[in-house]
N, C-alpha and C positions, 0 to 999 in steps of 0.2 A: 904352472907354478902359481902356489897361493899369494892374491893380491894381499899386500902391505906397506906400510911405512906411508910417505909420502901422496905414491899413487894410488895407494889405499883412499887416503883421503878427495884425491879429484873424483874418483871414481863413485865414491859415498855423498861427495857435494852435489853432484848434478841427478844421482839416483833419488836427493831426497829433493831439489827442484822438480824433479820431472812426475814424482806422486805427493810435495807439499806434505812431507809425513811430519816435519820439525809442529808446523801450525795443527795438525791432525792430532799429534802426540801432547800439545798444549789441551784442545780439547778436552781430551780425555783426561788428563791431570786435574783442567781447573772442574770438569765435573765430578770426580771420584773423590779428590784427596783431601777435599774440607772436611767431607763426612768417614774419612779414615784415621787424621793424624792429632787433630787438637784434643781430639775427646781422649785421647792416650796420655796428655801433661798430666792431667789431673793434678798438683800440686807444685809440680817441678820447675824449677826456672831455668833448665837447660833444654835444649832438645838434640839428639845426636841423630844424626845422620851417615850413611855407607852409603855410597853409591860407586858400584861394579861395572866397569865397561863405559866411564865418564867422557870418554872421547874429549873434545876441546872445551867440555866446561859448558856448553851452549844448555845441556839437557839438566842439568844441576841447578844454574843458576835460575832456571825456569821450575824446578820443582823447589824450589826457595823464595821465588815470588810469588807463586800460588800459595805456601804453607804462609808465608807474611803475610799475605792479603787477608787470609782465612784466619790468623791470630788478630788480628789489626781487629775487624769483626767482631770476635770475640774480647777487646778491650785487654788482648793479652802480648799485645804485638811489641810493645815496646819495655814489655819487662824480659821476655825469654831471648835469652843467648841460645844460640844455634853452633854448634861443630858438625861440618863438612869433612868426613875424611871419603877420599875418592882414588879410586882406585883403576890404573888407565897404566898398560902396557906399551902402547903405541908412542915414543918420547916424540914423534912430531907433535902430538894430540896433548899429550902434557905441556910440548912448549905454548901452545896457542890457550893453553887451561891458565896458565901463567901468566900470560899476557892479559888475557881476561878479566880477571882478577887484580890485576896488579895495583889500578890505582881506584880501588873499591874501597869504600868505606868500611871498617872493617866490624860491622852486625854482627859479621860471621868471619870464627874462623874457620881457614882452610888447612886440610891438609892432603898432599898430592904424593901417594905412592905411583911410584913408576916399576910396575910389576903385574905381571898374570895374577887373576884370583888365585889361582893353586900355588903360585909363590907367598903369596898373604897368607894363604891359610897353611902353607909348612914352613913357612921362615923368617914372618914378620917379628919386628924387634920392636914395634910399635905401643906404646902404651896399650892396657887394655879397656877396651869401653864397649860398656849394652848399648846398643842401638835404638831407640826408636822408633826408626823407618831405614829398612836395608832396601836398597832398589834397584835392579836389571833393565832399564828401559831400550831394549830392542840388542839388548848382549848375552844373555844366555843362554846364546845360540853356542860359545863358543867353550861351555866348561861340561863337565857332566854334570847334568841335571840335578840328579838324588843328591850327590855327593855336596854340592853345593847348597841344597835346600838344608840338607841336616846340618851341616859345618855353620851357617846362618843362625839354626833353631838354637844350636846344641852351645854355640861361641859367641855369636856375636847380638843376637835380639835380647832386647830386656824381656821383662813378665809381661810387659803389654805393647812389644814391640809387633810390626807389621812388617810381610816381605811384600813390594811390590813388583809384578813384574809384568815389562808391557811385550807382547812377543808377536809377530807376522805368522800367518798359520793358514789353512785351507785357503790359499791363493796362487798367483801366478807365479810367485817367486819360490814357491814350495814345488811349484809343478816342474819348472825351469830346474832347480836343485836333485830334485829324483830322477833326475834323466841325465844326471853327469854319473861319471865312473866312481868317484868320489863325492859327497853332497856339500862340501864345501866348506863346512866344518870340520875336517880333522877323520869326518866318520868316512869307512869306508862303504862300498854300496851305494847305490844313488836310492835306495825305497824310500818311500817317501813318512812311511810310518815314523822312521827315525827322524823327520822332520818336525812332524805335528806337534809342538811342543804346547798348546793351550791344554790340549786332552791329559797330555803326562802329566802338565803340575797337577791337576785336579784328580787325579788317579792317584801320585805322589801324595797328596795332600789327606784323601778317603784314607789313604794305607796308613799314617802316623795319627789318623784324628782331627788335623788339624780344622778348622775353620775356613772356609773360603765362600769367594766372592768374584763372578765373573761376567765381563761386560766387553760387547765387538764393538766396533767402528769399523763402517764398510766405506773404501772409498776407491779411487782410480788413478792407474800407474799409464803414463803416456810413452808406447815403446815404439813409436810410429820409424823414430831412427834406426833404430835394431836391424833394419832390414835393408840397411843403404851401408855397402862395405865400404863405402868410401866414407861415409859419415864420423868425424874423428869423436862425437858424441855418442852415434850409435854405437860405437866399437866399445867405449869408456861402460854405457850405460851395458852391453852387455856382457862384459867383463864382470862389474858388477855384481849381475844377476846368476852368473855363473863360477863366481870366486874364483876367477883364474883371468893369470896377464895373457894379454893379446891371445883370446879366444878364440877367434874368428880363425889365426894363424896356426896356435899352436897344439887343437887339438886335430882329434882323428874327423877328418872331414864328415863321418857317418852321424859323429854324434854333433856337429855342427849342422848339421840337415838335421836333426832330429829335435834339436832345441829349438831350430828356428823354428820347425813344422809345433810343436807345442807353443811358443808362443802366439802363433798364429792362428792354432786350431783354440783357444783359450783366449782370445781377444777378439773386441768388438769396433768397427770402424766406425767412425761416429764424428761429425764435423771437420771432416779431414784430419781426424787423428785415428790410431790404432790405439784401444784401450783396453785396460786386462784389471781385472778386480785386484784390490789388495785391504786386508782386511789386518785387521790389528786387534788383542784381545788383550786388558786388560786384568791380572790377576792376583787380588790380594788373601793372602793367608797368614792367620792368624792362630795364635792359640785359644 
């Protein structure tokens, strides 16, 4: 069964303690996004914002501190209004986006649809607004690709809007994914090709014309628990990595030997930990 709701979230809390991917995906935000979003106002004293797969707000409010920091900078910080509309199917992940937010001062406003992108993009009642910067940071694992990138160009980006999207890719958790019956997205098949998403947008991108721009972050995932059944972390963290509850229990024991032997035969033991690459690619396209 696909991990959701609640235990979705423990199991996404301790997977992003045990690779520090929340500080890694700071990184890469406050190195990219100075030199992708301000030079876009040119004139304007709004800036709008989409972000797709907002989970509890934590990844938002962090690419809203980087864009303020980077306006501030530029002597432009305290004139431009920002709208947030975010977009988060998970209503645990909404209610903690809420809580977040709740007693902020209000720079910006929010708005919090509680729906799948594919319900947005076929039944939103939503006012309509060009965006500025659309962004996917580590969610467009879960819609179709094409379908999404054109639905963004074609609906929702202004003339000089940008799509960002930060996506996991040529790593452990792409290896760990192609070796399930299903890859843990919806797709069936565990190959891994339908994994690789940094290569597709950029192929997606050559095929429409667009503009892009792409940049990795190599860093390291600690699965040293993965391998301890009694471990109530290792169990969570491999659940995780394999989008399914109580993995250890509920799959075909062959392909539970065969994940573990991938994560094993793909990590490196190193100060008493086991450790497994995990890589992050950065990709923005533009017109």
């Amino acid at each position: 069964m696909e991990i959701t709701g609640a235990y979705y979230i423990d199991c996404f809390n301790l997977f992003e303690t045990k690779c520090d991917q929340f500080r890694k995906v700071e990184e890469m935000l406050r190195e990219r996004l100075p030199s992708l979003v301000p030079k876009r106002l040119h004139d304007s004293q709004q800036l709008n914002i989409l972000s797709v797969g907002s989970g509890n707000g934590e990844k938002d409010l962090l690419v809203l501190k980087v864009i303020r920091e980077s306006l501030r900078s530029n002597d432009k910080g305290t004139e431009v209004k920002i709208f947030n509309r975010a977009i988060e199917p998970n209503i645990c992940f909404c209610d903690l986006y809420n809580e977040a937010i709740e007693n902020m001062q209000q720079a910006t406003k929010f708005e919090i649809c509680e729906q799948s992108f594919q319900e947005y993009g076929q039944h939103t009642e939503k006012e309509p607004v060009k965006f500025d910067l659309v962004h996917f940071i580590h969610s467009i694992y879960y819609v179709d690709m094409e379908e999404a990138l054109c639905h963004c160009f074609e609906k929702e980006l202004g003339e000089n809007g940008v799509f960002v999207c930060i996506v996991s890719d040529h790593d452990l958790i792409n290896l760990v994914l192609a070796k399930q019956p299903t890859n843990g997205y919806g797709q069936k098949d565990g190959a891994i090709e339908n994994l690789e998403k940094a290569g597709q947008l950029v192929e997606i991108a050559k095929s429409k014309g667009w503009k892009h721009e792409v940049y990795m972050n190599e860093y390291s995932i600690d699965v040293t628990e993965v391998f301890d059944p009694k471990s109530t972390e290792g169990n969570l963290l491999l659940d995780f990595l394999t989008h399914t509850i109580n993995f250890r229990e509920t799959a075909e024991k062959q392909v539970v030997e065969e994940t573990l032997a991938v994560v094993r035969d793909h990590t490196v033991f190193k100060d008493g930990k086991r450790l497994g690459k995990k890589k992050d690619w950065l990709i923005a396209l533009y017109k």
